[in-house]
C-alpha positions as CSV (number, residue, x, y, z in Angstrom):
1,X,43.8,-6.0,-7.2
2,X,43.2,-8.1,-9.9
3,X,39.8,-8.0,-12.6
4,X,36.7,-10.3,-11.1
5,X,36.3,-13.5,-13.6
6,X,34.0,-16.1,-13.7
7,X,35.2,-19.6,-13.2
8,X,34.6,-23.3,-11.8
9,X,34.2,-23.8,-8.1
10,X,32.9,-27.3,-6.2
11,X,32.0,-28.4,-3.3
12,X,32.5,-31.9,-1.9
13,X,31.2,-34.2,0.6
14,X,33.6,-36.8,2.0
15,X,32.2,-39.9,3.9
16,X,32.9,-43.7,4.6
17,X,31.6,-47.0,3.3
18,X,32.2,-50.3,2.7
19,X,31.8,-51.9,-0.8
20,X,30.2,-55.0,-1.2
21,X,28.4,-57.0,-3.6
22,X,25.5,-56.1,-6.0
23,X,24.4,-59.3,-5.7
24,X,25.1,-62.5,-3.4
25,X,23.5,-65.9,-2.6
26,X,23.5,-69.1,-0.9
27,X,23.1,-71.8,-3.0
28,X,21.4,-74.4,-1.5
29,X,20.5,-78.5,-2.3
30,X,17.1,-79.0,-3.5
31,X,17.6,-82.9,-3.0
32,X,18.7,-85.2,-0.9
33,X,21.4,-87.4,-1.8
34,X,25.4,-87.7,-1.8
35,X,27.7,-85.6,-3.2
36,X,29.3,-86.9,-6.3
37,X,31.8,-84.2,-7.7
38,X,32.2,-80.5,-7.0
39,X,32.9,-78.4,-9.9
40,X,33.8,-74.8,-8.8
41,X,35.9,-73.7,-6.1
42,X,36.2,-71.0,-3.5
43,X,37.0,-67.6,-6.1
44,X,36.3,-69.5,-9.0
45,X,34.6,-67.3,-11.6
46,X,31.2,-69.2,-13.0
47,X,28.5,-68.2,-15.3
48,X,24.5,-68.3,-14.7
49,X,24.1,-71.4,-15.4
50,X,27.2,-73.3,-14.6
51,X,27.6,-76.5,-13.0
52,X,28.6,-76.0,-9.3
53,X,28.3,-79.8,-8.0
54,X,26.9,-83.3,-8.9
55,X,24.7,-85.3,-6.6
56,X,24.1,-89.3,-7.1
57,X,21.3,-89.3,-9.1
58,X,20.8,-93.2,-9.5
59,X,17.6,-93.1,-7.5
60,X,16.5,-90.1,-9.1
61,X,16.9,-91.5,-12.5
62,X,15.2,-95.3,-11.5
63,X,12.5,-92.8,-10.5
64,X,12.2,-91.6,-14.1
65,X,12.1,-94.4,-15.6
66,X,9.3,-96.0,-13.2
67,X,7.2,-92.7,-13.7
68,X,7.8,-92.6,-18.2
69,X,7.0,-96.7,-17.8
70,X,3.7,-95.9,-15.7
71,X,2.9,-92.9,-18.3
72,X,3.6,-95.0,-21.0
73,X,1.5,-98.0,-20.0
74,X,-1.8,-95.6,-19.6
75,X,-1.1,-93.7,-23.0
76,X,-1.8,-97.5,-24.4
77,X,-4.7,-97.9,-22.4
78,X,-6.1,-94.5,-22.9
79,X,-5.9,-95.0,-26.5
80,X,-7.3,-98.4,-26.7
81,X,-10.3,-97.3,-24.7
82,X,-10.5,-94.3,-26.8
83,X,-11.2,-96.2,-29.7
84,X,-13.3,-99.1,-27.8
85,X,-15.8,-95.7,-26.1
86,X,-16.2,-94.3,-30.0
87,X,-17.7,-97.5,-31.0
88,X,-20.0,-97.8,-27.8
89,X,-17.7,-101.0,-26.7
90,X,-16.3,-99.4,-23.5
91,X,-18.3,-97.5,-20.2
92,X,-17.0,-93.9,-20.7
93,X,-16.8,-94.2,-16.9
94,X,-13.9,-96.4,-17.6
95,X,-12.2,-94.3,-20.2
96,X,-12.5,-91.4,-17.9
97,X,-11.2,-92.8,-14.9
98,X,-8.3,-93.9,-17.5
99,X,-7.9,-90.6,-18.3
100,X,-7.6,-89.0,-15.3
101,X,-5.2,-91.9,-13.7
102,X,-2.9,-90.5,-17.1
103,X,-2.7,-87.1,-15.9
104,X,-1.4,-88.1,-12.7
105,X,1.2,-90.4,-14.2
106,X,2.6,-87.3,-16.5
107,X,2.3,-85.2,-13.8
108,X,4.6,-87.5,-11.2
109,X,6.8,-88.0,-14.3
110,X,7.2,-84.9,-14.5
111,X,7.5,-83.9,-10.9
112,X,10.7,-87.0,-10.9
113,X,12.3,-85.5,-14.2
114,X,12.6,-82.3,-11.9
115,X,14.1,-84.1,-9.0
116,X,16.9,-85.6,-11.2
117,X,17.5,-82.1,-12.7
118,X,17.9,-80.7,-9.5
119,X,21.0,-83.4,-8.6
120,X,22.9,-81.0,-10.6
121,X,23.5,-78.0,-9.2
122,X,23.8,-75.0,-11.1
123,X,25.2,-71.1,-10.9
124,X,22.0,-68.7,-10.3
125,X,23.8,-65.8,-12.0
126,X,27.3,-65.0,-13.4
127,X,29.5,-64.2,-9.9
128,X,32.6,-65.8,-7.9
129,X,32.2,-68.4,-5.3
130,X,33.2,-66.7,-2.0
131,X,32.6,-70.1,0.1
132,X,32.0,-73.7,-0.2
133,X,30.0,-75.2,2.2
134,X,30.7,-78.8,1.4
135,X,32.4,-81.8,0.4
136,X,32.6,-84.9,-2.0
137,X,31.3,-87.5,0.0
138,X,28.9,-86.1,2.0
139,X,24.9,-86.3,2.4
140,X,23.1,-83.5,2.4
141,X,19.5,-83.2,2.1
142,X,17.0,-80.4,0.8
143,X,17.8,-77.2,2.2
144,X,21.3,-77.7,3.0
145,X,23.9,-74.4,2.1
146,X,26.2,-75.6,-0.8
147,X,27.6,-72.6,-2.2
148,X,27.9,-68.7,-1.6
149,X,28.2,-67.1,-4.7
150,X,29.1,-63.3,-4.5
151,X,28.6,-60.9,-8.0
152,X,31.5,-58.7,-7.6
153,X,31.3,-56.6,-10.5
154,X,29.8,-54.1,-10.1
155,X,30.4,-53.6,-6.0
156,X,28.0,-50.9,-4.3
157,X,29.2,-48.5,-1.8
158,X,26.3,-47.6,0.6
159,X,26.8,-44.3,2.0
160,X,25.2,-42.2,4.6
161,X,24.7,-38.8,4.4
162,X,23.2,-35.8,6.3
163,X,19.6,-35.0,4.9
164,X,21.2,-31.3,4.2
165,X,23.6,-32.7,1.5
166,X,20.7,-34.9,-0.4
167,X,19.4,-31.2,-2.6
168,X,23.2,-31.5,-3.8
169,X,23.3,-35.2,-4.8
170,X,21.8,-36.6,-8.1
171,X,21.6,-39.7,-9.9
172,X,24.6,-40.2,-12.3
173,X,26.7,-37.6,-10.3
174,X,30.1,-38.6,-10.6
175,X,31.9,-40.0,-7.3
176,X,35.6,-40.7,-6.4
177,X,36.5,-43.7,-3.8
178,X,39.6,-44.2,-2.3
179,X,40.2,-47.4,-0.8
180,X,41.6,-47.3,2.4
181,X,44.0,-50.1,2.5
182,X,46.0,-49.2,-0.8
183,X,44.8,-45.9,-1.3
184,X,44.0,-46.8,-4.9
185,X,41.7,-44.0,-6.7
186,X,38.4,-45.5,-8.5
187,X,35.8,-43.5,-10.1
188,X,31.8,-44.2,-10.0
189,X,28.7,-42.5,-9.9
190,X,25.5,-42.0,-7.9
191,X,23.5,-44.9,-8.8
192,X,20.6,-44.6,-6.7
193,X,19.3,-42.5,-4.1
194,X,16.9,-44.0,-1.6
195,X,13.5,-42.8,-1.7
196,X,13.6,-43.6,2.5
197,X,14.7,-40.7,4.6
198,X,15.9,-41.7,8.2
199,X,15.6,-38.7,10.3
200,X,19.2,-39.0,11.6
201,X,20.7,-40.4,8.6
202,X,20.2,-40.6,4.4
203,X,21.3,-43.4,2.2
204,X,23.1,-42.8,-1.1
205,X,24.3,-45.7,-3.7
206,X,27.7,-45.0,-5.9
207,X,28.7,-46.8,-9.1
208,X,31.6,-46.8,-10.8
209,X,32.4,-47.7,-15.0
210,X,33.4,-51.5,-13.7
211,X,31.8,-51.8,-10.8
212,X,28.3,-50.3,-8.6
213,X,27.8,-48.2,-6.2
214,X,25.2,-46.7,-3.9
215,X,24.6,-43.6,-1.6
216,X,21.1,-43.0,0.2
């Protein structure tokens, strides 16, 4: 017999998942051209932004300089007309026709600045490459895969649980994983609970301090 006393109790719900990325993407050539130099390697860490792999841009940048030439030769022309119309010496037909043939020219150089810009390839967001697709030497044209680049902090767990158990799961409840392989202990919390209920099965998304998670 002892005196009733109020005190903690819990209840947990124990399920499996697989953690994978919060974010991953193939990066892919927006050019066509050789491969120059490759700059990041499979598990290489790179920033948004970094520079993944060079193309030959020797075409690319011929194509510049033909474009700013063109641009550059119709700004003159534009400009002489433009003075030659205010004084009634030109056909405004002339100096329109002019103008439009500029806008074209800044718009191609434009369009070719682009195309050189693209021969270097670039990190979409701060991750680790998890595969590269090809190598020096090679041609590859627009739309071929380069890169998979994986962000791996934070890594989601997706989890599916019984509709029954979703009135006891909340965002920011806190979550313990065990992985399976080491049986190392990491701690997360419910990031995000799916708004879509599948008759059979519920999804819940787990986070943890370093890393994301998910249950629906």
């Amino acid at each position: 017999v002892a005196p009733v006393e109020r005190g903690p109790i819990a209840s947990f719900y124990v399920a499996t998942a697989t953690l994978e990325p919060e974010k991953i993407a193939t990066v892919s050539a927006r050019v066509t051209g050789l491969v120059e130099s490759i700059a990041a390697e499979e598990g290489d860490k790179v920033k948004a932004g970094a520079i993944l792999l060079r193309i030959d841009n020797d075409e690319y940048r011929l194509r510049v300089a033909q474009a700013s030439a063109r641009t550059t030769q119709l700004e003159d022309q534009h400009k002489r007309l433009e003075g030659l119309v205010a004084r009634d010496l030109a056909p405004v037909e002339e100096f329109v026709t002019v103008q439009q043939d500029l806008a074209s020219a800044k718009a191609e150089e434009d369009l070719a600045r682009l195309e050189l810009a693209r021969t270097t390839v670039r990190a979409p967001f701060t991750g680790r490459i998890v595969q590269r697709q090809v190598d020096v030497g090679q041609t590859i044209s627009n739309g071929t895969p380069l890169f998979d680049v994986a962000d791996l902090d934070p890594l989601l767990a997706r989890v599916h649980v019984p509709s029954k158990e979703l009135k006891r799961l909340q965002q920011g409840q806190p979550v313990e994983l065990v992985v399976d392989s080491s049986g190392t202990r990491l701690t997360g919390k419910i990031f995000l609970v799916s708004p879509v209920i599948d008759p059979s099965l519920s999804l819940i998304h787990i986070s943890e301090p370093t890393r994301l998670g998910m249950i629906s």
